[in-house]
C-alpha atoms as an extended CHARMM CRD file, in Angstrom:
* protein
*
       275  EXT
         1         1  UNK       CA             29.8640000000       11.4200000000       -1.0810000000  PROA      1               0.0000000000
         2         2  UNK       CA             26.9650000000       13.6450000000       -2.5960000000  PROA      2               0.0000000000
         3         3  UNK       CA             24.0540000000       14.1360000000        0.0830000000  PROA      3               0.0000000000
         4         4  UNK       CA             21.7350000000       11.9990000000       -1.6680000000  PROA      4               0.0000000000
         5         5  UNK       CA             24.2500000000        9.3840000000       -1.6240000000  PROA      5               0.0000000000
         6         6  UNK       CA             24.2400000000        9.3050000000        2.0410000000  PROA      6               0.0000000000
         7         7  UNK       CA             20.5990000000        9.5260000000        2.2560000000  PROA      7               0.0000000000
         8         8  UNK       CA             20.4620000000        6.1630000000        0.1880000000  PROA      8               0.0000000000
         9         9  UNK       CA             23.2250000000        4.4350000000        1.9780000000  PROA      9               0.0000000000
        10        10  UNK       CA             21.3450000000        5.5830000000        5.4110000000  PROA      10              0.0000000000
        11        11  UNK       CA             17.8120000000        3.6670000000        4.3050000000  PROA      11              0.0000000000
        12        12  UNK       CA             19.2010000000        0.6520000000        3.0720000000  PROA      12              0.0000000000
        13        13  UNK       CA             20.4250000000       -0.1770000000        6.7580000000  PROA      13              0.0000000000
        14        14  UNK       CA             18.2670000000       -2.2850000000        9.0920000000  PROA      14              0.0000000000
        15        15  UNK       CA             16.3220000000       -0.5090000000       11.0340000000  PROA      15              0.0000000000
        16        16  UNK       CA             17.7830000000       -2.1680000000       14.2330000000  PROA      16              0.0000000000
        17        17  UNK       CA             21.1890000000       -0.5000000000       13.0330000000  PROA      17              0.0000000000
        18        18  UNK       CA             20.1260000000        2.9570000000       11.7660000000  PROA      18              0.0000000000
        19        19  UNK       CA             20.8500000000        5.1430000000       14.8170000000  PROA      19              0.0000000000
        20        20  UNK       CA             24.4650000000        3.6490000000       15.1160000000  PROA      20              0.0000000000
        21        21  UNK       CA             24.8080000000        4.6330000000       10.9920000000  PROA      21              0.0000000000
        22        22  UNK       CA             23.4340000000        8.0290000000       10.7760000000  PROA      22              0.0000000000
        23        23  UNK       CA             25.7300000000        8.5740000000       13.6490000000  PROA      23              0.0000000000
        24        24  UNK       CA             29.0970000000        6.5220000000       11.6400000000  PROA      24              0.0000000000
        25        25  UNK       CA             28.2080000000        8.4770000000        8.4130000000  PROA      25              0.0000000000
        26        26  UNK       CA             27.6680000000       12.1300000000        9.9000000000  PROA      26              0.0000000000
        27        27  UNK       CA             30.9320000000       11.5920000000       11.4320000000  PROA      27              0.0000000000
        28        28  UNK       CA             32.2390000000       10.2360000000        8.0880000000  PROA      28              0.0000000000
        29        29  UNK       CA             30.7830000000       13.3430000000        6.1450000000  PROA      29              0.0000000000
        30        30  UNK       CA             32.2170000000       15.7740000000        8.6480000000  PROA      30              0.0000000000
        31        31  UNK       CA             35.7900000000       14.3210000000        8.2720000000  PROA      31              0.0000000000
        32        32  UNK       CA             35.2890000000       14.4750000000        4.6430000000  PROA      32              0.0000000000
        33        33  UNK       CA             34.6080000000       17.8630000000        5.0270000000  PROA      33              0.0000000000
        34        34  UNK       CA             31.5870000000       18.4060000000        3.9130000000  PROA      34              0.0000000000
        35        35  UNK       CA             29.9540000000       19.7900000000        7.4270000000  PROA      35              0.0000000000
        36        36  UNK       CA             26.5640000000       21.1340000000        5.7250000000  PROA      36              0.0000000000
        37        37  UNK       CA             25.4530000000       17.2370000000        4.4020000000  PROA      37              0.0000000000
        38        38  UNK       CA             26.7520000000       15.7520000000        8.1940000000  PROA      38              0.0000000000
        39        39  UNK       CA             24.5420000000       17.7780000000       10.0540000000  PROA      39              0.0000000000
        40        40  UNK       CA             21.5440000000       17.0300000000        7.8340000000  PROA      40              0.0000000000
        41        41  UNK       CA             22.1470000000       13.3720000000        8.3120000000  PROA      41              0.0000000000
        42        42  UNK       CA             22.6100000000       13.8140000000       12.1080000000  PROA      42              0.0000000000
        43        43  UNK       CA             19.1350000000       15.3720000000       12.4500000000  PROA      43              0.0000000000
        44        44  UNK       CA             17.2760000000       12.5210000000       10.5560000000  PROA      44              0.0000000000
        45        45  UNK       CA             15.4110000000       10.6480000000       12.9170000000  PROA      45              0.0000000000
        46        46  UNK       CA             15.3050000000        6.5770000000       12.6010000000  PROA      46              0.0000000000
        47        47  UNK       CA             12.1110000000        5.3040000000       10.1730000000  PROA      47              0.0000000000
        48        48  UNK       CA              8.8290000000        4.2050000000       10.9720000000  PROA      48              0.0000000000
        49        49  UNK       CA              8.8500000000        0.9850000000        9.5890000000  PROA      49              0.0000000000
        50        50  UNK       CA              6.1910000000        1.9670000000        6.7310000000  PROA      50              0.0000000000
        51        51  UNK       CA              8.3970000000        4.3810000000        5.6700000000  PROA      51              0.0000000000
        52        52  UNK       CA             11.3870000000        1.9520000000        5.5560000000  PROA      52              0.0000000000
        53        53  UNK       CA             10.0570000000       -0.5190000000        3.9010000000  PROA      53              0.0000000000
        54        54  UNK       CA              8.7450000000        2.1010000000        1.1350000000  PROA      54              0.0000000000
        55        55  UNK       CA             12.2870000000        2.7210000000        0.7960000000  PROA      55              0.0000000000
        56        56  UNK       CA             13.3270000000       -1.1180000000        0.1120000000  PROA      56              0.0000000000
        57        57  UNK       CA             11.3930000000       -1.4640000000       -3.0260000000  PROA      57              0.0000000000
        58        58  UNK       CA             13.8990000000        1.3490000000       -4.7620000000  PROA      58              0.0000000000
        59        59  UNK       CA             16.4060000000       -1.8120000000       -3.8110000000  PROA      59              0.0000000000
        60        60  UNK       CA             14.1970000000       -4.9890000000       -3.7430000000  PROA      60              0.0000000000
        61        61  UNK       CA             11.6630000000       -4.3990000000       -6.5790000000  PROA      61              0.0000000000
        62        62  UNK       CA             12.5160000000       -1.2940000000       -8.8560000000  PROA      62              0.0000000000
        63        63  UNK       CA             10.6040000000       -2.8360000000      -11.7930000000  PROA      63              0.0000000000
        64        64  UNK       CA              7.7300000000       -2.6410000000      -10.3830000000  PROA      64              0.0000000000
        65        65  UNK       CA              8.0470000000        0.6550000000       -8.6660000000  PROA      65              0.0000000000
        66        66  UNK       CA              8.7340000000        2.1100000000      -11.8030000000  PROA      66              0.0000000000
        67        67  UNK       CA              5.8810000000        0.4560000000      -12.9750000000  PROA      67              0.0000000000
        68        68  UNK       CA              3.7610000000        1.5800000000      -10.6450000000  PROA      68              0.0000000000
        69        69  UNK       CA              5.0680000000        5.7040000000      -10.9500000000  PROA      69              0.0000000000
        70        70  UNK       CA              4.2990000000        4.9670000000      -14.7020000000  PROA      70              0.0000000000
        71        71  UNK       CA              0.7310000000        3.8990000000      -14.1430000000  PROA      71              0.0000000000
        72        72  UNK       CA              0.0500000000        6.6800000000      -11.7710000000  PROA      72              0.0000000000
        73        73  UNK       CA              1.2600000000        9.2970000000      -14.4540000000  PROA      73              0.0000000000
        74        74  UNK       CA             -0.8930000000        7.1940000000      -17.2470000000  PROA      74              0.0000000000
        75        75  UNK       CA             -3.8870000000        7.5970000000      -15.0560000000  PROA      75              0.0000000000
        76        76  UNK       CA             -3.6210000000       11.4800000000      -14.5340000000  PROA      76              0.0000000000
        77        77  UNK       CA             -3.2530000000       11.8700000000      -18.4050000000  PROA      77              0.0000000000
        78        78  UNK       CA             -5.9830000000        9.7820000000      -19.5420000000  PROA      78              0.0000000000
        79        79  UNK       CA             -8.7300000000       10.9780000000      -16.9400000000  PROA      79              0.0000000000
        80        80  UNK       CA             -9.7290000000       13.7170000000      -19.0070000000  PROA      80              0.0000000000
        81        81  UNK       CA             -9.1000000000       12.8480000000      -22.6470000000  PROA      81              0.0000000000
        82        82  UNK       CA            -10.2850000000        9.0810000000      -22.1760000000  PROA      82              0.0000000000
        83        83  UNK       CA            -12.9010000000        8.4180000000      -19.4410000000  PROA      83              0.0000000000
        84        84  UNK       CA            -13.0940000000        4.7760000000      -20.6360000000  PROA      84              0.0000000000
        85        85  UNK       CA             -8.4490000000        4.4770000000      -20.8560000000  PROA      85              0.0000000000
        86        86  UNK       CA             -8.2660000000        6.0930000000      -17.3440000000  PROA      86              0.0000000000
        87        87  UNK       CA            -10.7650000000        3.3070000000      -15.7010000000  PROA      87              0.0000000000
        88        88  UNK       CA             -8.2840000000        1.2570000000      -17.0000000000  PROA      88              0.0000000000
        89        89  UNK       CA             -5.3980000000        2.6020000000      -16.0180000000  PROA      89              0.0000000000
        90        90  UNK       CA             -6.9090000000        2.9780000000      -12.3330000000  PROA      90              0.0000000000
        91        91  UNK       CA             -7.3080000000       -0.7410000000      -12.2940000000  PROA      91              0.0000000000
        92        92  UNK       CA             -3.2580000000       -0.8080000000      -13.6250000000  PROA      92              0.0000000000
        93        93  UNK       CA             -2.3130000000        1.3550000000      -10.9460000000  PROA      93              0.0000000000
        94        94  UNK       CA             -4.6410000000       -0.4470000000       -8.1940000000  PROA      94              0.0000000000
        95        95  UNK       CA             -2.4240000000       -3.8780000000       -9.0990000000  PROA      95              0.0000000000
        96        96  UNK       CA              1.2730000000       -2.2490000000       -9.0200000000  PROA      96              0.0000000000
        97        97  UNK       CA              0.6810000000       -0.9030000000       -5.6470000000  PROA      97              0.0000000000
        98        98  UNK       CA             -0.9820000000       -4.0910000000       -4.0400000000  PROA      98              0.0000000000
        99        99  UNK       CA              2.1230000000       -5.5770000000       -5.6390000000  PROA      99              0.0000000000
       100       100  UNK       CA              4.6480000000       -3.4250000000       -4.0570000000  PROA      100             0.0000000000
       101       101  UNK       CA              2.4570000000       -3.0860000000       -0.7130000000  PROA      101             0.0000000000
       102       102  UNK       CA              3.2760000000       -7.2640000000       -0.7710000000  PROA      102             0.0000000000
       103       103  UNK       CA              6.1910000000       -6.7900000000       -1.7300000000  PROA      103             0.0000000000
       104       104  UNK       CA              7.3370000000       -3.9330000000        1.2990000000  PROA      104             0.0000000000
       105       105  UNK       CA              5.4450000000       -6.0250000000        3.2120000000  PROA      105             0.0000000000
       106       106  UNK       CA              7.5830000000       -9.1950000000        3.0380000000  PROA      106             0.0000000000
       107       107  UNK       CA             10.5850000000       -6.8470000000        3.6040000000  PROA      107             0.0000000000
       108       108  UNK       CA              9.2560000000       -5.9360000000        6.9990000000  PROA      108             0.0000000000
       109       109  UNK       CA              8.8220000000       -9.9010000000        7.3300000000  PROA      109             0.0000000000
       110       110  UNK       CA             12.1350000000      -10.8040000000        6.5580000000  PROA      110             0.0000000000
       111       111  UNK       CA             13.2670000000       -8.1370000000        8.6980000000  PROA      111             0.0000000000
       112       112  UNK       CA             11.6070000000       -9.2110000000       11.5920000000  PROA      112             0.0000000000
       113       113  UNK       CA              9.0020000000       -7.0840000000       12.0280000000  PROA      113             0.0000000000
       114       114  UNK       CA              5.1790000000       -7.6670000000       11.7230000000  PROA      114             0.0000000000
       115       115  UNK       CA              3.0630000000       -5.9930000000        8.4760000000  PROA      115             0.0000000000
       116       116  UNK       CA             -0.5540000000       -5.5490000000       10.0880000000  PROA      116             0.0000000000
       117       117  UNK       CA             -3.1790000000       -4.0030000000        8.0860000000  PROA      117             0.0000000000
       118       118  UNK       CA             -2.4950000000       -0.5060000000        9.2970000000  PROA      118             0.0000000000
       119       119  UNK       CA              0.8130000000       -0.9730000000        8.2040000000  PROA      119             0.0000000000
       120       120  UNK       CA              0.2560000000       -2.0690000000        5.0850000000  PROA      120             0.0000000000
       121       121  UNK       CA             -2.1510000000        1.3030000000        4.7520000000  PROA      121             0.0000000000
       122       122  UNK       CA              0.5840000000        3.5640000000        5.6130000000  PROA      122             0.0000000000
       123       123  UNK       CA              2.8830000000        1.9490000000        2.9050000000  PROA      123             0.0000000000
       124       124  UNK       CA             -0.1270000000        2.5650000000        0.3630000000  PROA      124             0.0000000000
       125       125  UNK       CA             -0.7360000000        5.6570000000        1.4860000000  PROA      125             0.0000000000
       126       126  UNK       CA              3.1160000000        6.7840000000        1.3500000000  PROA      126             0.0000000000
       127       127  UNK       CA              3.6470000000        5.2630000000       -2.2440000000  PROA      127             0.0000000000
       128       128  UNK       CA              0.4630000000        6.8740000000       -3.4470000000  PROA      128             0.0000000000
       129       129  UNK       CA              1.4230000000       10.1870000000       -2.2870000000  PROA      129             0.0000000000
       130       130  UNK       CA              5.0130000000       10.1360000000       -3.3550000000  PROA      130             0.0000000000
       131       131  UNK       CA              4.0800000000        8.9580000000       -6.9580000000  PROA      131             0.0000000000
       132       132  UNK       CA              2.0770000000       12.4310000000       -7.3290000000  PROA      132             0.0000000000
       133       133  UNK       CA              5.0120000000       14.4270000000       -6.3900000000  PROA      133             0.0000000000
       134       134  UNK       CA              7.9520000000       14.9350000000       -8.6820000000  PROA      134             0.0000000000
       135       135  UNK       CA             10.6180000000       14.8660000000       -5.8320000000  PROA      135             0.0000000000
       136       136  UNK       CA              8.6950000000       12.7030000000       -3.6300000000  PROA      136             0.0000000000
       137       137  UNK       CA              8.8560000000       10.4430000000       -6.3960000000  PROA      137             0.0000000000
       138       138  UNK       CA             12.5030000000       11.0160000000       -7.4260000000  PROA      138             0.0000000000
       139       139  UNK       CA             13.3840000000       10.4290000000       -3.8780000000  PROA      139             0.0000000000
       140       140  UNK       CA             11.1070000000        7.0550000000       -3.5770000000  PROA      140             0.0000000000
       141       141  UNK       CA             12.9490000000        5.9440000000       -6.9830000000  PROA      141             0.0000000000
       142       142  UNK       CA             16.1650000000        5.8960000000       -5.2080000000  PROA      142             0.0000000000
       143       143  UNK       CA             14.9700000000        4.1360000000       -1.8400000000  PROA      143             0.0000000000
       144       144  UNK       CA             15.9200000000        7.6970000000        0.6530000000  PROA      144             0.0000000000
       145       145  UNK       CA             12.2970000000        9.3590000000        0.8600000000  PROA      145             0.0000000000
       146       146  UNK       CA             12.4480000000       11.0080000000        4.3680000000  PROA      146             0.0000000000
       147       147  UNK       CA              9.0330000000       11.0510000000        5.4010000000  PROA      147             0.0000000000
       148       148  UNK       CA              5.8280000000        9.3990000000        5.5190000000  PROA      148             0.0000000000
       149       149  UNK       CA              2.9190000000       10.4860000000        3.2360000000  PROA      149             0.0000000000
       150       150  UNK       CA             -0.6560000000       10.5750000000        3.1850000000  PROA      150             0.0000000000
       151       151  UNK       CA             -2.7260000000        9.3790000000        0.3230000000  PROA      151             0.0000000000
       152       152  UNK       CA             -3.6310000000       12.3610000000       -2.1300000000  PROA      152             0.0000000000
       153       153  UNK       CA             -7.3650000000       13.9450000000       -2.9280000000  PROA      153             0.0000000000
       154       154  UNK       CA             -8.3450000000       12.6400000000       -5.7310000000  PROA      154             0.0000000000
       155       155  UNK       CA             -7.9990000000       15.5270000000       -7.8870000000  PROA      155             0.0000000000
       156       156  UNK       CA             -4.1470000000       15.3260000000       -7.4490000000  PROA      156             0.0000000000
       157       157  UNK       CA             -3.9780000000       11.5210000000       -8.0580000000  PROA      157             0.0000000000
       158       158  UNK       CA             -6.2430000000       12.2710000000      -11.4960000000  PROA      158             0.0000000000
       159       159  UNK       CA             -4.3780000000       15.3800000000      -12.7540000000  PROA      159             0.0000000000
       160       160  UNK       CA             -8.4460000000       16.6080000000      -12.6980000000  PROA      160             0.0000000000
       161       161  UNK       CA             -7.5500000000       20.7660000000      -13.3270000000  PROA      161             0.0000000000
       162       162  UNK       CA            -10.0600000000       22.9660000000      -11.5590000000  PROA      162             0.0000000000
       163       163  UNK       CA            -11.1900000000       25.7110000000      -14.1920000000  PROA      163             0.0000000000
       164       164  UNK       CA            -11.8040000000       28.7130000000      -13.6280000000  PROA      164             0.0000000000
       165       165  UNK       CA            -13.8810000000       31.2480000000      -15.2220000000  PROA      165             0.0000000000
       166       166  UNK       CA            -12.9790000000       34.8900000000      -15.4000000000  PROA      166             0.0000000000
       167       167  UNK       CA            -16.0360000000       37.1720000000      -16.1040000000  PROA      167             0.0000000000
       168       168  UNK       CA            -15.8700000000       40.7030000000      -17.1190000000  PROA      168             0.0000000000
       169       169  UNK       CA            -15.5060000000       42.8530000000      -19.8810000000  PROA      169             0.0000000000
       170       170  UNK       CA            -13.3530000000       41.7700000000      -23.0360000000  PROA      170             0.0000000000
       171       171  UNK       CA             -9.9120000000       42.7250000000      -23.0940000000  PROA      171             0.0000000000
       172       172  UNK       CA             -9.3150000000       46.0710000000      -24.7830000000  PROA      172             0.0000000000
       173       173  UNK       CA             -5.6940000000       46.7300000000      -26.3440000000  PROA      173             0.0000000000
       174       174  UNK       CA             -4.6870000000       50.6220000000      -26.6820000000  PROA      174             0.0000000000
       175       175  UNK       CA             -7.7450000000       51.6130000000      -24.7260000000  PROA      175             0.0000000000
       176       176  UNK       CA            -10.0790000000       50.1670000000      -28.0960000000  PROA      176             0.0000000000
       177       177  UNK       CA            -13.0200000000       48.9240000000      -26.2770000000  PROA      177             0.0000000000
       178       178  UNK       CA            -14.5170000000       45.6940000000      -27.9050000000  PROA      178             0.0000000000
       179       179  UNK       CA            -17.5860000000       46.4630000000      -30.4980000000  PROA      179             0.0000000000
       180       180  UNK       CA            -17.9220000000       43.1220000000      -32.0790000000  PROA      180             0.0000000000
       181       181  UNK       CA            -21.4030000000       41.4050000000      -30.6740000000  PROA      181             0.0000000000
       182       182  UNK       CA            -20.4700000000       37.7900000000      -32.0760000000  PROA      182             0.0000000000
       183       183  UNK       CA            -17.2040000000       37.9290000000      -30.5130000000  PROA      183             0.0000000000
       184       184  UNK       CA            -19.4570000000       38.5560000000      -27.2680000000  PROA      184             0.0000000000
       185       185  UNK       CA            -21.4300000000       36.1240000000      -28.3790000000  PROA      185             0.0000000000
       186       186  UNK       CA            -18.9520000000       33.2690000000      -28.9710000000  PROA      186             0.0000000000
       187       187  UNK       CA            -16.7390000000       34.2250000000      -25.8350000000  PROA      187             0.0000000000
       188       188  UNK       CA            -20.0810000000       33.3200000000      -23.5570000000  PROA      188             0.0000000000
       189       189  UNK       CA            -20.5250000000       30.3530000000      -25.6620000000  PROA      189             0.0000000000
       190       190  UNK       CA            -16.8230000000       29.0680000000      -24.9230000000  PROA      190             0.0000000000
       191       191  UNK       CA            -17.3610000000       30.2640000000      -20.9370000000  PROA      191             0.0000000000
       192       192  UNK       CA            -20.6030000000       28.3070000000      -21.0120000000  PROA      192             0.0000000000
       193       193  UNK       CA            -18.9380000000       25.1330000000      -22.8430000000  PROA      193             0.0000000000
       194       194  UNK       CA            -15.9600000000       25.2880000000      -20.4330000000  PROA      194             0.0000000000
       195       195  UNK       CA            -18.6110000000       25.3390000000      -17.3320000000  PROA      195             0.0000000000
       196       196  UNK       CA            -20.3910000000       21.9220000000      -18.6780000000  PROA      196             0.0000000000
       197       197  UNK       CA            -16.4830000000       20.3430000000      -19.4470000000  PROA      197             0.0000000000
       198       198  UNK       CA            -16.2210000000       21.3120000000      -15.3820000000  PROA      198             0.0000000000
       199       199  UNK       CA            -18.9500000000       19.6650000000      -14.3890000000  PROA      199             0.0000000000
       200       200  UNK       CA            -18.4510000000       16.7500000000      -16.6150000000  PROA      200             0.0000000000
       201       201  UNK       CA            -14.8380000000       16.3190000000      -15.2990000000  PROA      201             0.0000000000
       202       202  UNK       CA            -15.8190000000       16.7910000000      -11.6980000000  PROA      202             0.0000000000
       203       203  UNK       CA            -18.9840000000       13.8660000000      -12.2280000000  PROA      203             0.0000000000
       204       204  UNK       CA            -16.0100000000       11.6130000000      -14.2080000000  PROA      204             0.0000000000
       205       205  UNK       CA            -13.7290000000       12.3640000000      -11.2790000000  PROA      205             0.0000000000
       206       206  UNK       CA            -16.5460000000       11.6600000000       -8.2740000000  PROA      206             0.0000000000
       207       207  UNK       CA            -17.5810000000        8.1750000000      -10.7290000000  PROA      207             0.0000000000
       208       208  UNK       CA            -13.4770000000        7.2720000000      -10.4980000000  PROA      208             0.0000000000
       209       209  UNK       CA            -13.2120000000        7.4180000000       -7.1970000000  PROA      209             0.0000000000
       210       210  UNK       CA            -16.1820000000        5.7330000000       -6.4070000000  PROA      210             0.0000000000
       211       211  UNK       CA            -14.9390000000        2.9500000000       -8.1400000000  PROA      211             0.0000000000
       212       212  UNK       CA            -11.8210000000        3.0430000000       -6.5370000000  PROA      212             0.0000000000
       213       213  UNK       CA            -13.2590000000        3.0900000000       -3.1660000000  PROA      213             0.0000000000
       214       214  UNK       CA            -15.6260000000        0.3790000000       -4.0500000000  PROA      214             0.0000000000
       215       215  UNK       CA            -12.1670000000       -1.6020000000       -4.7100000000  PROA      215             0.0000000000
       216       216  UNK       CA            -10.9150000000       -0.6210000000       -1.9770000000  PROA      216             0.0000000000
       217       217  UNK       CA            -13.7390000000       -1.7100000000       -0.2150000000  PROA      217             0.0000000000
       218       218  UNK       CA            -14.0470000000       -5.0300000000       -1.7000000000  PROA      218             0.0000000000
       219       219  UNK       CA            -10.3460000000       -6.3990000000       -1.5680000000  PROA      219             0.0000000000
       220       220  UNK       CA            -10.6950000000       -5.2580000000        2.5060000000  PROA      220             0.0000000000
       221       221  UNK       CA            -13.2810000000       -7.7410000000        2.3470000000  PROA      221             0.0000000000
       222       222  UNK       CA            -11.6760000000      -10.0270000000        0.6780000000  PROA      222             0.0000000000
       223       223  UNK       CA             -8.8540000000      -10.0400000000        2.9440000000  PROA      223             0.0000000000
       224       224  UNK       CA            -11.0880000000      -10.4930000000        5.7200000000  PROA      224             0.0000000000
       225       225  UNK       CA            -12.8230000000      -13.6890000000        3.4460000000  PROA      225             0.0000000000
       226       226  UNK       CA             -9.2950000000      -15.3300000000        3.6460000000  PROA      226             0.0000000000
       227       227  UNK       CA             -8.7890000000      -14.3890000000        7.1620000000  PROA      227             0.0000000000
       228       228  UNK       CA            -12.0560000000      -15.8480000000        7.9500000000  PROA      228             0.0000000000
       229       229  UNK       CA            -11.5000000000      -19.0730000000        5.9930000000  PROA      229             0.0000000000
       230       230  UNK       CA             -7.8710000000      -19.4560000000        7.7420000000  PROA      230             0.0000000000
       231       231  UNK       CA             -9.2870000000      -19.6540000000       10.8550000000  PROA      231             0.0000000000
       232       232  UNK       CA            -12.2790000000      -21.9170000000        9.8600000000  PROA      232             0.0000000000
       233       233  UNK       CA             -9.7640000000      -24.4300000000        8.3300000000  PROA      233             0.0000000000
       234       234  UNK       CA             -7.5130000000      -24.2380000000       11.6320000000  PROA      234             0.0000000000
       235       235  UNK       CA            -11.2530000000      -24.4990000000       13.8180000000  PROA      235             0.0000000000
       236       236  UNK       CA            -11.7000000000      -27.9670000000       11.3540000000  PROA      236             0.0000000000
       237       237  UNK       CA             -8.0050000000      -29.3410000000       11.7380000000  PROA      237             0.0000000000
       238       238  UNK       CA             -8.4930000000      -29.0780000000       15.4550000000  PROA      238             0.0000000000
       239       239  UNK       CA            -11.7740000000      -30.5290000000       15.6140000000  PROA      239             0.0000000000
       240       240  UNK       CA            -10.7530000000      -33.6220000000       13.0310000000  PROA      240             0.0000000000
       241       241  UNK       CA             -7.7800000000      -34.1100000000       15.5360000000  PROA      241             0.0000000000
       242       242  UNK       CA             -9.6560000000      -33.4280000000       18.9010000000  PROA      242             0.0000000000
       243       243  UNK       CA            -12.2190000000      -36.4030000000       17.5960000000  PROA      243             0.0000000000
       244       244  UNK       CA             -9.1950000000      -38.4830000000       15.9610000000  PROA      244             0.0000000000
       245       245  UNK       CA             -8.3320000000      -38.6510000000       20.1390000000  PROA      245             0.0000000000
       246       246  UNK       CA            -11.7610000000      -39.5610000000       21.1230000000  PROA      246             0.0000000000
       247       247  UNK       CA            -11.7920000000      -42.2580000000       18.5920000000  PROA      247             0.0000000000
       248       248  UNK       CA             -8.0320000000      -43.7080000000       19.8310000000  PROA      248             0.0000000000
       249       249  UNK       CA             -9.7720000000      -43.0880000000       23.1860000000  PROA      249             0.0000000000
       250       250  UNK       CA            -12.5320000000      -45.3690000000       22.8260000000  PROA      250             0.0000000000
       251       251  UNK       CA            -10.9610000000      -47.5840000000       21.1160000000  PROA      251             0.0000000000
       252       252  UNK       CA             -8.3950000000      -48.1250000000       24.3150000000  PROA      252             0.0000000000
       253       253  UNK       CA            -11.2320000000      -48.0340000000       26.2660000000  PROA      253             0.0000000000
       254       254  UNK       CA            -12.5840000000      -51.1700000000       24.4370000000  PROA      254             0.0000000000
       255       255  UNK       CA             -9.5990000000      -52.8880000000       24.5160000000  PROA      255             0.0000000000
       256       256  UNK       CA             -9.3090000000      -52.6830000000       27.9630000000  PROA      256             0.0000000000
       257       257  UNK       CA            -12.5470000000      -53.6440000000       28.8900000000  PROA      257             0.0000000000
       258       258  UNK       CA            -11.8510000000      -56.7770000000       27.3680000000  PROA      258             0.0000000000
       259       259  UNK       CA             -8.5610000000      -57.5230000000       28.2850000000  PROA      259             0.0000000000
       260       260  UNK       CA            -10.5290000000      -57.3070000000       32.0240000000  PROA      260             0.0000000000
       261       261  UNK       CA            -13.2100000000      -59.7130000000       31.0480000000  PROA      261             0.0000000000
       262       262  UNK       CA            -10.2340000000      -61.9550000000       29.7850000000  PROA      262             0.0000000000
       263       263  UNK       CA             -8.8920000000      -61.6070000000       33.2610000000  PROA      263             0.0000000000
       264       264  UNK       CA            -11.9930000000      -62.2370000000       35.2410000000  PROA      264             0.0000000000
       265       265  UNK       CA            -12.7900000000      -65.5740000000       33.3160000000  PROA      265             0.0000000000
       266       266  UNK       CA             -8.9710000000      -66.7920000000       33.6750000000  PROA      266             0.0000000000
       267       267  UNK       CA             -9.3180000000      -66.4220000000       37.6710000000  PROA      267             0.0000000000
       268       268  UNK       CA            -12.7340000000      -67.6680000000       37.6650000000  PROA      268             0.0000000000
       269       269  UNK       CA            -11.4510000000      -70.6200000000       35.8670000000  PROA      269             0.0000000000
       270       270  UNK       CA             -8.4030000000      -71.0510000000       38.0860000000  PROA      270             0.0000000000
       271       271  UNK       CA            -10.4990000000      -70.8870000000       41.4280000000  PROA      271             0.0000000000
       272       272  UNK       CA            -12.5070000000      -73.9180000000       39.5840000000  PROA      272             0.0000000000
       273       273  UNK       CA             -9.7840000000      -76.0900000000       39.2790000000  PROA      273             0.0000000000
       274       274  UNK       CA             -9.6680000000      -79.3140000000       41.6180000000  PROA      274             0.0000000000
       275       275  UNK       CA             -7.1540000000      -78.7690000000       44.5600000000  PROA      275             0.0000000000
């Protein structure tokens, strides 16, 4: 059993059960005699559960991961070369990880173990910075990433390259020193046209993730909207059945009321009988 192998075996376990299988497989790897992968597997510590249930979409929901590692790539090589394609592929990115953030999500559910907002943050955040990572990546793929991650700047997310400009003298071969003037001349025009592509990838960049943050921002307030409205509709069934009692209430109330007045007028027409 390769390494990896075990790694992908280990994450697949409950978490409930992943101290007792670290332990079984280290002592399986060691009596297969390979002593190097068992002591790397007895050193993992158990998974948070974001990181877990990262790992359960390589097993639950590959599609879409790959999906999602695809529109991540398509985003970093459009931002440049198509302002108007990468917008779009931020929005295509934006949907595959709320998918798989769901999706992890109802793993931890089915699991037994709660998904709060924080959680569901640290599952974004871990996806997001795995997908900008070749290994990371490889090693989300195939459900046995090892760590938590934190979200990346948005430069890495973007692929946005951070030129820089060397300024000096021209190059010189065989100690020649550069005579041309329009050579000068056109070298400073290319430094000055690489400057303005800077600062018009950098205000591109800072307009993405505004955008992305103002997403961010609005489907946190949407959640809280359907929060909100849960609880409002609970508040209303409580109140329609807290007045549905007052009603059946009254209602006895009335009846008995007049089964007494029936009473009263049967004795008062007993006690006027003849003896």
């Amino acid at each position: 059993m390769t390494a990896a192998r075990a790694l992908e075996r280990l994450y697949s376990v409950p978490l409930k059960e992943f101290t007792r299988a670290r332990n079984s497989l280290a002592a399986e790897l060691r009596k297969s005699g390979d002593p190097d992968a068992a002591r790397a597997v007895a050193r993992l510590h158990r998974p948070s559960a974001p990181l877990w249930a990262a790992n359960q979409l390589a097993r639950h929901a590959g599609a879409a991961l790959e999906r999602f590692l695809d529109a991540v790539d398509r985003l970093r090589r459009t931002q440049l070369s198509d302002p108007r394609g990468a917008m779009q592929a931020m929005r295509a990115e934006r949907a595959q990880l709320d998918t798989l953030v769901q999706r992890a999500a109802a793993a931890l559910a089915e699991a037994g173990h709660s998904a709060s907002l924080e959680t569901r943050r640290r599952i974004g955040d871990t996806l997001l910075g795995a997908a900008t990572d070749r290994a990371h990546a490889e090693a989300l793929a195939h459900g046995r990433l090892t760590e938590e991650l934190h979200a990346p700047g948005f430069d890495a997310l973007t692929g946005t390259p951070r030129l820089r400009i060397v300024q000096g003298g021209a190059s010189r071969r065989d100690g020649a020193a550069a005579r041309d003037d329009g050579a000068t001349r056109d070298t400073r025009g290319r430094a000055r046209d690489a400057k303005t592509d800077a600062r018009d990838a950098k205000r591109e960049a800072k307009a993405l993730e505004r955008a992305s943050r103002a997403e961010q921002r609005r489907q946190q307030a949407e959640e809280r909207r359907r929060q909100a409205e849960a609880r409002r509709q609970e508040a209303q069934a409580r109140a329609a059945q807290v007045a549905a009692l007052r009603r059946e209430e009254a209602s006895a109330r009335a009846r008995l009321a007049d089964v007494q007045r029936q009473l009263k007028a049967a004795r008062r027409g007993r006690s006027a009988q003849p003896r």
